[in-house]
N, CA and C atoms as a LAMMPS dump frame, in Angstrom:
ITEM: TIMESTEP
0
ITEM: NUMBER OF ATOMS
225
ITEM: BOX BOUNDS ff ff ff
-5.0000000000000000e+02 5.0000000000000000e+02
-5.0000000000000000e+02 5.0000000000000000e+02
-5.0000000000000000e+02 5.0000000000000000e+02
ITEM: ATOMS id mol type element x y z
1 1 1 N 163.687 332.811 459.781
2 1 2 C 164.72 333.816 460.052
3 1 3 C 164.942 334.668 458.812
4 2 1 N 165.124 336.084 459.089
5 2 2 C 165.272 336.665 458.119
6 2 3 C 166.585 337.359 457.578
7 3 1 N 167.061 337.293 456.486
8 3 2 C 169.096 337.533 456.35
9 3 3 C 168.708 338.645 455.868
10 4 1 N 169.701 339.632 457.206
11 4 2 C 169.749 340.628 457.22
12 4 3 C 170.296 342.145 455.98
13 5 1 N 171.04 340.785 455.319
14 5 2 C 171.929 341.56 454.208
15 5 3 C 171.005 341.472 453.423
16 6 1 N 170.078 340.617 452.743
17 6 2 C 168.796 340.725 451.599
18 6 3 C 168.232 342.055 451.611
19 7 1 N 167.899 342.648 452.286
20 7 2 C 166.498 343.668 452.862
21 7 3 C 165.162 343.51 452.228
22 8 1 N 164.585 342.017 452.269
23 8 2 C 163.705 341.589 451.467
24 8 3 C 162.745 342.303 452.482
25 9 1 N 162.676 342.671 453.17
26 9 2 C 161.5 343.424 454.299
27 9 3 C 161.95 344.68 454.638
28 10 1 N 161.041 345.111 454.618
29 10 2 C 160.555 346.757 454.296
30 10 3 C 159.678 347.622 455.169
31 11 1 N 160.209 348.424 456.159
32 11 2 C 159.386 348.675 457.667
33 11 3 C 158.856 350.648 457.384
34 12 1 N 157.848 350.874 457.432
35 12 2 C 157.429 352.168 457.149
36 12 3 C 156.701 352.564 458.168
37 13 1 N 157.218 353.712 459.261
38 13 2 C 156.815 353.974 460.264
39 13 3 C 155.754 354.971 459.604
40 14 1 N 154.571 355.322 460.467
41 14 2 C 153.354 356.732 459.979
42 14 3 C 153.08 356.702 461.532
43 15 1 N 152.561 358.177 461.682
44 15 2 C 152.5 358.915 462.825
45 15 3 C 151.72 360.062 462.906
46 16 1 N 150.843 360.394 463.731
47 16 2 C 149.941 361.445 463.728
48 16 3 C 150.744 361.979 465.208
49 17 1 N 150.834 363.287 464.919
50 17 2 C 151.039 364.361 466.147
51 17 3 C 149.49 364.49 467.027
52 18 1 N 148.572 364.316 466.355
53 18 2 C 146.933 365.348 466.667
54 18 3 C 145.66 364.212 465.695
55 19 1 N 144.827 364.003 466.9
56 19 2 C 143.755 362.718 466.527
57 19 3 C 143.283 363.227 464.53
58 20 1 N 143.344 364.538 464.493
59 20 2 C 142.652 364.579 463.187
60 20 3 C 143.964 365.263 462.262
61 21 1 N 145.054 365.157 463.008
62 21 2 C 146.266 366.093 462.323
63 21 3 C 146.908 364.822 460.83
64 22 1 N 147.696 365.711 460.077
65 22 2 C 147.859 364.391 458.891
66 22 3 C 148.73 363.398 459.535
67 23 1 N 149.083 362.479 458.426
68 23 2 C 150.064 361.567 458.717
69 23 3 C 151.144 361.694 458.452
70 24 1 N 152.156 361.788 459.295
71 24 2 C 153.748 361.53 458.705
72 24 3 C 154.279 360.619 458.299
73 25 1 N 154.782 359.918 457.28
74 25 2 C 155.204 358.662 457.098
75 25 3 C 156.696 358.798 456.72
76 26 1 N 157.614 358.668 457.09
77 26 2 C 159.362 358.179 457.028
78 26 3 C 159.538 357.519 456.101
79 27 1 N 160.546 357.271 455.353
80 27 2 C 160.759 356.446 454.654
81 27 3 C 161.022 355.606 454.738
82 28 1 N 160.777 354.328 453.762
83 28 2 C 160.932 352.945 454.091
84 28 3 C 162.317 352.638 454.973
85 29 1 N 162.268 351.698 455.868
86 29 2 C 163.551 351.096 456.596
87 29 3 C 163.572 349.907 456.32
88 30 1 N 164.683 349.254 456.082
89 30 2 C 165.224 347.648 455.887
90 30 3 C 164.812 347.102 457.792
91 31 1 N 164.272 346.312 457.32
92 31 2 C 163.842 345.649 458.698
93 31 3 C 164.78 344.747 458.893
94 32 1 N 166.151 344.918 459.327
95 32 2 C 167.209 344.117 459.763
96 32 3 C 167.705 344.222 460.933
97 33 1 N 167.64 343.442 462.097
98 33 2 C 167.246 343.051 463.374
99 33 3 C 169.13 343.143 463.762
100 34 1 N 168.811 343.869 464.454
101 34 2 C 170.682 343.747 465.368
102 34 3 C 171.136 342.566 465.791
103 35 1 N 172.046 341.939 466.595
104 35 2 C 172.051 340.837 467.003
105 35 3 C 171.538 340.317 467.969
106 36 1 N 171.004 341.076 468.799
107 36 2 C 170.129 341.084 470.008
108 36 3 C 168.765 340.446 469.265
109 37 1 N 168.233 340.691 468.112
110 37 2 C 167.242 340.3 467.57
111 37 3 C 165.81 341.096 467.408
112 38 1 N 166.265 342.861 467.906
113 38 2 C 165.27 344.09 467.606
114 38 3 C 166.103 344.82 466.433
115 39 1 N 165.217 345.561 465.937
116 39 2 C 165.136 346.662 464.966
117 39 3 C 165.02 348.058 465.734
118 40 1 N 166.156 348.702 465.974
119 40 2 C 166.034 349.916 466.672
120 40 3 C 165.705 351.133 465.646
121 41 1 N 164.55 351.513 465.975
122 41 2 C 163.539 352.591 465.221
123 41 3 C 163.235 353.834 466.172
124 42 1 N 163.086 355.096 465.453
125 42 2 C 162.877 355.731 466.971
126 42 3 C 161.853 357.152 466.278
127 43 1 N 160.859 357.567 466.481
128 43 2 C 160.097 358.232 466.233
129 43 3 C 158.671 359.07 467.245
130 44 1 N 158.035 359.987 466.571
131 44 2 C 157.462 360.499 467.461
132 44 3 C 156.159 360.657 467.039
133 45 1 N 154.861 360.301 467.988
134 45 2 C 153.183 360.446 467.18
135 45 3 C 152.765 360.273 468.658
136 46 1 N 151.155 360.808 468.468
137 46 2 C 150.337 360.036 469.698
138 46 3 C 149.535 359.552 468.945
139 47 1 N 149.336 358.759 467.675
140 47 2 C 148.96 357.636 467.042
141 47 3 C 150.012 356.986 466.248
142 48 1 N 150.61 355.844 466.096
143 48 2 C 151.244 355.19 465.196
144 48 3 C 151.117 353.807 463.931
145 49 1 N 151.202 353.648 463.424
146 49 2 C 151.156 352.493 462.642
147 49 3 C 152.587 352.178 462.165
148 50 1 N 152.634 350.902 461.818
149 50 2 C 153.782 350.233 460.999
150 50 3 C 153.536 349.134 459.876
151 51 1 N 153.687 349.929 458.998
152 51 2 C 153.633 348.899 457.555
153 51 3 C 155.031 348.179 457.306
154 52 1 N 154.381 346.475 456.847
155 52 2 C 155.742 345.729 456.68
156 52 3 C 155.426 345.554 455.543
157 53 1 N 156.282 345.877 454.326
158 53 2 C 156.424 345.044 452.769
159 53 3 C 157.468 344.593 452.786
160 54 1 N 157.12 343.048 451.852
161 54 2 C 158.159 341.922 451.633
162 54 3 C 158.42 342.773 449.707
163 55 1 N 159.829 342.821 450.104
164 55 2 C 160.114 342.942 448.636
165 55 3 C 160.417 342.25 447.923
166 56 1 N 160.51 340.722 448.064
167 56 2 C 160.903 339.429 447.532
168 56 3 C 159.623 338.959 447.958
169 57 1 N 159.34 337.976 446.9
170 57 2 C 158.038 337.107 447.554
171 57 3 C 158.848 335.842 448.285
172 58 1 N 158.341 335.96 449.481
173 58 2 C 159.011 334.665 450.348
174 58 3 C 158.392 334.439 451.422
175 59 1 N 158.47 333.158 452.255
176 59 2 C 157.793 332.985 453.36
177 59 3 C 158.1 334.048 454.727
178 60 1 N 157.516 334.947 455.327
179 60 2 C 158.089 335.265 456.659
180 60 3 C 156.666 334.991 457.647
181 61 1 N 157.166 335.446 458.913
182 61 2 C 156.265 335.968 459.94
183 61 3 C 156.588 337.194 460.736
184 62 1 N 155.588 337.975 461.434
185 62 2 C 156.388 339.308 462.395
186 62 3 C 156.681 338.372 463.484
187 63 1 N 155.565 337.628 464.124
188 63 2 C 155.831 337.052 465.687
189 63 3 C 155.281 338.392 466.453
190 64 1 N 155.866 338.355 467.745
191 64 2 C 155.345 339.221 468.926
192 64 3 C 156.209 340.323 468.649
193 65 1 N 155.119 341.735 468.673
194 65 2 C 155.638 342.904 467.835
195 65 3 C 155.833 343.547 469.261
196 66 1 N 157.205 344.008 469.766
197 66 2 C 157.322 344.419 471.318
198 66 3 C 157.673 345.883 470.895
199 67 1 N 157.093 347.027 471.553
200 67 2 C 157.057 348.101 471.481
201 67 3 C 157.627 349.053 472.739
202 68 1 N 158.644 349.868 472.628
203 68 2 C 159.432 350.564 474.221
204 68 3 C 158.596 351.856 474.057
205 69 1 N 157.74 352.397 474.846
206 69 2 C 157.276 353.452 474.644
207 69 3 C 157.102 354.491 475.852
208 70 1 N 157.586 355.863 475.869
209 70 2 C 157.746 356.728 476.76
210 70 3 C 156.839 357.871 476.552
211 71 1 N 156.361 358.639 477.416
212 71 2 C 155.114 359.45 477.282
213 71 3 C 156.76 360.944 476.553
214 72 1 N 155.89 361.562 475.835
215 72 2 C 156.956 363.551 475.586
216 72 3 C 156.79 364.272 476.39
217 73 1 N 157.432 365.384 475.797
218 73 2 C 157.639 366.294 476.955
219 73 3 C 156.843 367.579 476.371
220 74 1 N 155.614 367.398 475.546
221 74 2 C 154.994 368.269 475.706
222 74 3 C 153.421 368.624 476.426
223 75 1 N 153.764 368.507 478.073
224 75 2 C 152.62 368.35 478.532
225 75 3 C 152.444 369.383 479.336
């Protein structure tokens, strides 16, 4: 389990608009989970990645990375 008040974890969304377009990357977010037990993040790409850095050296895991995803409205 990870305590939310530490922010020993470190969530960096990157995002491409366009298969060869650059990358956007956001700035780091404290990966601290609501009480429900998600991280509400909200962004826009039709490619994405997510980098996790531990800023403390310590044991964690992600577990099952569940993703809500809706098509835009530029079609």
């Amino acid at each position: 389990m990870i305590n939310a008040d530490a922010n020993v974890l470190m969530m960096t969304p990157k995002a491409r608009l366009t298969p060869q377009g650059p990358i956007l990357a956001a700035d780091p977010i404290p990966f601290a989970p609501n009480p429900e037990g998600y991280t509400p993040v909200r962004f826009a790409g039709r490619q994405i990645a997510l980098r996790f850095d531990a800023v403390e050296d310590f044991g964690w895991s992600l577990g099952k990375l569940r993703l809500y995803v809706v098509g835009g409205s530029k079609r």
